[in-house]
VEXDREN-2710 file (C-alpha; in Angstrom, 1 decimal):
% VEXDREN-2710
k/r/px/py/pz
1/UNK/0.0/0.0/0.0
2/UNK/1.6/3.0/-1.0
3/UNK/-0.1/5.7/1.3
4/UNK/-3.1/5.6/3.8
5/UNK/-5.2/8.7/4.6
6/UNK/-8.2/9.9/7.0
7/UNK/-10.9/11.8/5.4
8/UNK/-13.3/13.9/7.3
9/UNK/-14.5/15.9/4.6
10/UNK/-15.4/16.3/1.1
11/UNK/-13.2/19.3/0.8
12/UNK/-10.6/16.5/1.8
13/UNK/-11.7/13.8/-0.3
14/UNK/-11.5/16.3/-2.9
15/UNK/-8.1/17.2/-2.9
16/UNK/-7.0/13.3/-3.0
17/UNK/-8.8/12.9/-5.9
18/UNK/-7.0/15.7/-7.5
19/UNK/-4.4/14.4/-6.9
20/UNK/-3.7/12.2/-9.3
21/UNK/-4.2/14.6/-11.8
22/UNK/-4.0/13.0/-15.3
23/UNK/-3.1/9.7/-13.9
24/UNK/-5.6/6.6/-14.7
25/UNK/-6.7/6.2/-11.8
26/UNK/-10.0/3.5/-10.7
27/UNK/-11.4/3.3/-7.0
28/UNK/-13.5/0.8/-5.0
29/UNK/-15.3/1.5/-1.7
30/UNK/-16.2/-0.6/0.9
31/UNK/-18.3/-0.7/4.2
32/UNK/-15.5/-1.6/6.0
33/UNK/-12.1/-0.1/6.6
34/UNK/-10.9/-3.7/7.7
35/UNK/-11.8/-4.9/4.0
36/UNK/-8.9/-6.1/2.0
37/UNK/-8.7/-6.2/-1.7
38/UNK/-9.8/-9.9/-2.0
39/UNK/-12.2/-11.2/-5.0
40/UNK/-15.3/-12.7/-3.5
41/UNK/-14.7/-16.3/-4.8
42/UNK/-10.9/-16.0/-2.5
43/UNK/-12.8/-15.7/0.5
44/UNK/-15.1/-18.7/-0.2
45/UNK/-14.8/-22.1/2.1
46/UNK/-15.4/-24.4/-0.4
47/UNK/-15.5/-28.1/0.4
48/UNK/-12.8/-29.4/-2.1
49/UNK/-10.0/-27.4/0.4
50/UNK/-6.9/-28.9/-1.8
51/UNK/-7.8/-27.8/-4.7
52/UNK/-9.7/-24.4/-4.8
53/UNK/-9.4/-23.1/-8.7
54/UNK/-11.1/-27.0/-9.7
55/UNK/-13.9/-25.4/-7.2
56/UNK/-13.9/-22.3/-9.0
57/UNK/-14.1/-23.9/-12.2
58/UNK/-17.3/-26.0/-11.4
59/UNK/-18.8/-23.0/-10.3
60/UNK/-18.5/-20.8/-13.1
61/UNK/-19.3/-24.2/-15.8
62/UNK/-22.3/-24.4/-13.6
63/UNK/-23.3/-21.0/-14.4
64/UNK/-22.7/-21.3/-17.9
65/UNK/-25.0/-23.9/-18.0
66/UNK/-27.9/-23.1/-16.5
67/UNK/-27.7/-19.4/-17.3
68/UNK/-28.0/-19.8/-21.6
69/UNK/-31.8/-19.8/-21.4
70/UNK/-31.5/-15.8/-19.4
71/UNK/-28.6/-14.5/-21.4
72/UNK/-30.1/-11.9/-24.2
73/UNK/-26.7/-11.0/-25.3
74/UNK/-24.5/-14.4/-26.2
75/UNK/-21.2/-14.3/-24.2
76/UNK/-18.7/-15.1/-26.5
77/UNK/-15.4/-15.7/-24.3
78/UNK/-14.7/-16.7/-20.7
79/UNK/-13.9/-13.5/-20.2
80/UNK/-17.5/-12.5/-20.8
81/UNK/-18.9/-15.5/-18.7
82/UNK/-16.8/-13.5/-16.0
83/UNK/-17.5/-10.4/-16.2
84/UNK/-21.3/-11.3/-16.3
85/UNK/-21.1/-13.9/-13.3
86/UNK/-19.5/-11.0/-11.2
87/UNK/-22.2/-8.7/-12.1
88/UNK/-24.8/-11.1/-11.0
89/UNK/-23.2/-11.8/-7.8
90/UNK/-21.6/-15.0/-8.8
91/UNK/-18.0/-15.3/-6.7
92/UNK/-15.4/-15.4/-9.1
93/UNK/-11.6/-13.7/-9.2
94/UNK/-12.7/-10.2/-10.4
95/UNK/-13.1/-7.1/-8.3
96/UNK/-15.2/-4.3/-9.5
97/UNK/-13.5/-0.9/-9.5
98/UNK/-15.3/2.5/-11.1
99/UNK/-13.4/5.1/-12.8
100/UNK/-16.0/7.4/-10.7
101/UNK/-14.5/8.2/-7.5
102/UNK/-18.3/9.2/-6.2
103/UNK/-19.5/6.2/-7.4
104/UNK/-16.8/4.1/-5.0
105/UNK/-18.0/6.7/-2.5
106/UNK/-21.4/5.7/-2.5
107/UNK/-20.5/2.2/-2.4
108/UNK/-18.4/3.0/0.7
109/UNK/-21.2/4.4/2.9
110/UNK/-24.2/3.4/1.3
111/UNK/-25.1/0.8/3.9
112/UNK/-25.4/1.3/8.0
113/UNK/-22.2/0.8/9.5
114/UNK/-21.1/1.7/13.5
115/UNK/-17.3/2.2/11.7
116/UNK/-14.6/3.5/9.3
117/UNK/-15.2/2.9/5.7
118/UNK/-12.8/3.3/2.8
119/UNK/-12.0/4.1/-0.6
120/UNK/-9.2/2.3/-2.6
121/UNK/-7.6/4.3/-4.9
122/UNK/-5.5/2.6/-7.7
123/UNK/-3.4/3.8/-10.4
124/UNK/-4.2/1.5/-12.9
125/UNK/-2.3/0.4/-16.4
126/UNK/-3.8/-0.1/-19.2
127/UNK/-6.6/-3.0/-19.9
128/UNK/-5.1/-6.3/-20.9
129/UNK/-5.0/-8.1/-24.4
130/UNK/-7.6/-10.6/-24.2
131/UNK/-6.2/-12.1/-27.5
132/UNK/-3.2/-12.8/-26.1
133/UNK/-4.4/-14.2/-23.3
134/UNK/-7.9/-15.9/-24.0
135/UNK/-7.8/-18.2/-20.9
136/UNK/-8.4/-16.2/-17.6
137/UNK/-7.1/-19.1/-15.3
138/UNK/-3.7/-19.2/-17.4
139/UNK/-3.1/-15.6/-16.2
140/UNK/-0.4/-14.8/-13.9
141/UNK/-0.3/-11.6/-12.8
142/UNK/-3.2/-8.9/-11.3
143/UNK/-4.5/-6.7/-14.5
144/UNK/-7.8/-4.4/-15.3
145/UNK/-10.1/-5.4/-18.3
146/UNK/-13.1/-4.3/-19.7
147/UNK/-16.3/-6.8/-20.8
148/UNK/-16.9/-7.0/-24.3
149/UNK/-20.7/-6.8/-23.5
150/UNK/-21.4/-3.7/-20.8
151/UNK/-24.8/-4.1/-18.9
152/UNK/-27.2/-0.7/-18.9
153/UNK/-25.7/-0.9/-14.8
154/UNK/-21.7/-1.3/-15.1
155/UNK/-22.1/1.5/-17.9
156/UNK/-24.1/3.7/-15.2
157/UNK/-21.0/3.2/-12.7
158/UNK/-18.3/3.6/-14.9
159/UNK/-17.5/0.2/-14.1
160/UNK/-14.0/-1.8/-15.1
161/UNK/-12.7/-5.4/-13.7
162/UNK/-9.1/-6.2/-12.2
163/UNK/-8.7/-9.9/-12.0
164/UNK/-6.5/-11.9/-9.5
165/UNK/-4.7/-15.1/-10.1
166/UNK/-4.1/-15.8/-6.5
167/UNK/-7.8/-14.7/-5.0
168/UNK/-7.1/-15.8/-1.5
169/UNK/-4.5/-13.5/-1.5
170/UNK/-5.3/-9.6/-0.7
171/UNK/-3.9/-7.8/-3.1
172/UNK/-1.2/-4.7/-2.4
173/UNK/0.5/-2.6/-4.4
174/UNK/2.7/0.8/-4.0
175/UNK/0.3/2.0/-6.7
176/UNK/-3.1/1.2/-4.5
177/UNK/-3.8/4.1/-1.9
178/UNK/-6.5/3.5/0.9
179/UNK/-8.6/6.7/2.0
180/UNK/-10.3/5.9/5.0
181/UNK/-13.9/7.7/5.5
182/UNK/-14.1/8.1/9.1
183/UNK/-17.5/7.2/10.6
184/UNK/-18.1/10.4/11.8
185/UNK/-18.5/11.3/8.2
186/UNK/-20.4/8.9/6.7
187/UNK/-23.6/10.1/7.3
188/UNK/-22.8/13.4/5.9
189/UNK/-21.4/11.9/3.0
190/UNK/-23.9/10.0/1.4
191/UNK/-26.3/13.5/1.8
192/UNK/-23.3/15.2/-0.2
193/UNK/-23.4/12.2/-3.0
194/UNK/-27.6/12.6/-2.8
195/UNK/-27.0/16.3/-3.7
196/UNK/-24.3/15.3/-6.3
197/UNK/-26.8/13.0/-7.9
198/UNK/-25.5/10.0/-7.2
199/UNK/-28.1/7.7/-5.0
200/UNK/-29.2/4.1/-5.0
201/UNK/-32.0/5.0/-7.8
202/UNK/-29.1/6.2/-10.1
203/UNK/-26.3/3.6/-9.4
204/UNK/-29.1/1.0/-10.0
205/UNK/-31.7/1.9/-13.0
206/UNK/-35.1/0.6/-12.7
207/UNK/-38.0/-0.1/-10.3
208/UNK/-35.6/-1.3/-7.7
209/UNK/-33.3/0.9/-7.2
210/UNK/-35.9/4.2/-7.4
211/UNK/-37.9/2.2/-4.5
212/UNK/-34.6/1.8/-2.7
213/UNK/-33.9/5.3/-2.6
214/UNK/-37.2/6.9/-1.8
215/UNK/-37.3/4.4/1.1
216/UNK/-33.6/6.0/2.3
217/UNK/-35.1/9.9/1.4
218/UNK/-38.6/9.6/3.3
219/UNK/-38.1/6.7/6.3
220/UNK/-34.3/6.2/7.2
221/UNK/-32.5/8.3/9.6
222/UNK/-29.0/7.6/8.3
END
């Protein structure tokens, strides 16, 4: 981790944005500060313990199978059966990043939490050959790539993929800063991100998300 960083403002959240200038730069937020950058499928007990990628495997052939009938747009590579099991909440070795620092923001305090939240910040190369390397499991190192098919919602959030070879393993990197949103500033937060547009009903287009958010503006206290 190349730098760590306490914000307890938007002025300050501001200027660490800023920072980076014209750098590339994506960011992920989570609830908790204590979160590590760890894909969902590394954090996964599964019951095969000696062999956790054959585990993996099954899970996303599964998927393949019995998802054909709901798929509108075929999905053409593994690389696509990826990127649309992760958006459906399927564990797999991919971590969702925006290139919308408000976005990660959101994502970060959106839900209650009696804590520190944070936002990841990394400077990020640039998205990976998928023609040179057509077989996700046969990667070896940590890089960022884009689906070729982007849903309505990953479009919405500016969304982009890193993918791990080593998911059980949190990921660090002198080029990955951590800003952590102290909880004394969450609340205030989220009513800054309302203002800036960017609420439950936007990050989520449709019936769902709109309910979601006029629940949070009329009945919630947080």
């Amino acid at each position: 981790m190349s730098k760590e960083i306490k914000i307890n403002s938007f002025n300050q959240l501001h200027e660490a944005i800023m920072s980076y200038a014209r750098k590339i730069v994506v960011y992920r937020g989570v609830k908790d500060s204590s979160y590590q950058l760890v894909p969902k499928i590394g954090r996964l007990k599964f019951i095969n313990k000696k062999d956790p990628e054959k585990e993996e495997k099954i899970i996303i052939t599964r998927f393949r199978k019995h998802a054909l009938p709901f798929v509108q747009i075929p999905c053409e590579t593994m690389w696509d059966w990826l990127a649309l099991a992760q958006h459906h909440g399927l564990p797999t070795r991919l971590l969702d990043w925006s290139f919308n620092p408000l976005v990660a923001a959101y994502f970060a305090v959106e839900k209650d939490y009696d804590g520190d939240s944070a936002i990841y910040a990394f400077n990020i190369g640039p998205s990976l050959d998928l023609e040179s390397h057509p077989d996700p499991f046969k990667l070896t190192f940590v890089a960022r790539f884009s689906p070729s098919h982007i849903s309505q919602r990953i479009a919405t959030q500016s969304g982009i993929f890193t993918i791990h070879p080593n998911p059980s393993e949190p990921y660090q990197s002198e080029k990955v800063d951590k800003y952590i949103i102290v909880n004394s500033f969450r609340r205030e937060l989220k009513f800054i991100l309302y203002r800036y547009g960017i609420t439950r009903a936007s990050m989520f287009p449709g019936l769902d998300g709109l309910a979601s958010h006029i629940q949070w503006l009329r009945a919630e206290q947080y």
